[in-house]
C-alpha positions in Angstrom: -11.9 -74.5 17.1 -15.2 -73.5 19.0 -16.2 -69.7 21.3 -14.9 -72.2 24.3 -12.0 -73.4 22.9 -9.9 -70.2 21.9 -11.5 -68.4 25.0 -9.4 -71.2 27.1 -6.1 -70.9 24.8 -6.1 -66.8 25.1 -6.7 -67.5 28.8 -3.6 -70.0 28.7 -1.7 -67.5 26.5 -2.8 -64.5 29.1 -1.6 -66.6 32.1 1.9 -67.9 30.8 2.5 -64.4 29.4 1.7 -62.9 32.9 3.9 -65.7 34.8 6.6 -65.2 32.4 6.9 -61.3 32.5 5.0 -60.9 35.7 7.8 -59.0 38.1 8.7 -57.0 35.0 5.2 -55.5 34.5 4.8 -54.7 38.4 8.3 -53.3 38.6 7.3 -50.9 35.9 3.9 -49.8 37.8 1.5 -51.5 36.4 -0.3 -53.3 39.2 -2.8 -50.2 39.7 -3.9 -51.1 35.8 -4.7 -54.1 36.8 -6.7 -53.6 39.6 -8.7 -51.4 37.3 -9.1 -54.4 35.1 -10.0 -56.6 37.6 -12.6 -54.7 38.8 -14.3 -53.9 35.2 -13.8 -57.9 34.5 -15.9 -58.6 37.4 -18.4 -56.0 37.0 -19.1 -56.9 33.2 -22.2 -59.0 32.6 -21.0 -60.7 29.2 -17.9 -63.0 29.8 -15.1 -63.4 27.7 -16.4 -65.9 24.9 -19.3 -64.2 24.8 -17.6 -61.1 23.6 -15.7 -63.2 21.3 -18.7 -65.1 19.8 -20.5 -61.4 19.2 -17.5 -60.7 17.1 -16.5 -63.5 15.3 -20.4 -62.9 14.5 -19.6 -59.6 12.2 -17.4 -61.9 10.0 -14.1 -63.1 11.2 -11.7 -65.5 13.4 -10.5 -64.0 16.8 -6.9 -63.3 17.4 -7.2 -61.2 20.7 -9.0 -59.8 23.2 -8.5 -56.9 25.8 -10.6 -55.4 28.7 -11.2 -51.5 28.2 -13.4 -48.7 28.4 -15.3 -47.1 25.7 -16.7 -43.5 26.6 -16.4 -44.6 30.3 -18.2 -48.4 30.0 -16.4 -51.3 30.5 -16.0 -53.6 27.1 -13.7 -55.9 25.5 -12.4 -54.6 22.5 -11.7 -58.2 20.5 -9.7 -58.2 16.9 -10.7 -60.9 14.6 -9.3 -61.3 11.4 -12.0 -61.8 8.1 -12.0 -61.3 4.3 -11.1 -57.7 4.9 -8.3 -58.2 7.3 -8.0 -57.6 10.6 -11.0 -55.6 12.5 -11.2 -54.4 16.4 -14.9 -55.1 16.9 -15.5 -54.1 20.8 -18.4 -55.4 22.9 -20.3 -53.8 25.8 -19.8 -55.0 28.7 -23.4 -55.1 30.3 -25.3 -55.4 26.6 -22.9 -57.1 25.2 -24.1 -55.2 21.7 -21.8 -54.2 19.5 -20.6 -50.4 20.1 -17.6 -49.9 17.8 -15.7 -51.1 15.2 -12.5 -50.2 13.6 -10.2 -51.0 10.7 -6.9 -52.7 11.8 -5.4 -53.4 15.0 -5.9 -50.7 18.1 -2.4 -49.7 19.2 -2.4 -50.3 22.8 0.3 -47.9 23.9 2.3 -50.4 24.5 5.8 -50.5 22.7 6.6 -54.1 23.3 
């Protein structure tokens, strides 16, 4: 599957998810979260698949991707799995250069 074609299924898996658990999320106060992401989403020069294609660059098949902030800049962090498992590899958001990269999956905080 090409950069285009898994950016379009985690965008498909992103929108069922959030029509599925939507009124759940906001009860639990996470709207303002999402503003915040919004608003780094449209303020990031590199789009989605590019962020993916940087990554899957270092060695490795994407499984994920999430919008965050790394020392204050917007990035998407995106884990790919390769020959030495699975790796977080996050991309800047303006550069899109690589500016981390960690062994194993980043816990998200979320217990779900």
């Amino acid at each position: 599957m090409n950069v285009k074609g898994i950016a379009a299924v985690a965008l498909a898996a992103l929108l069922a998810a959030g029509s599925l658990g939507g009124a759940a999320y906001a009860a639990g106060g996470h709207r303002e979260e999402d503003g915040r992401d919004a608003a780094a989403l449209a303020a990031m020069k590199v789009s989605l698949s590019q962020a993916i294609a940087t990554a899957e660059a270092s060695g490795g098949r994407a499984v994920g991707a999430d919008i965050v902030r790394e020392h204050g800049t917007p990035a998407i962090e995106v884990e790919i799995v390769g020959a030495r498992g699975v790796t977080t590899v996050v991309v800047d958001g303006q550069s899109g250069q690589v500016i981390a990269t960690h062994d194993g999956e980043r816990d998200d905080g979320d217990d779900d």
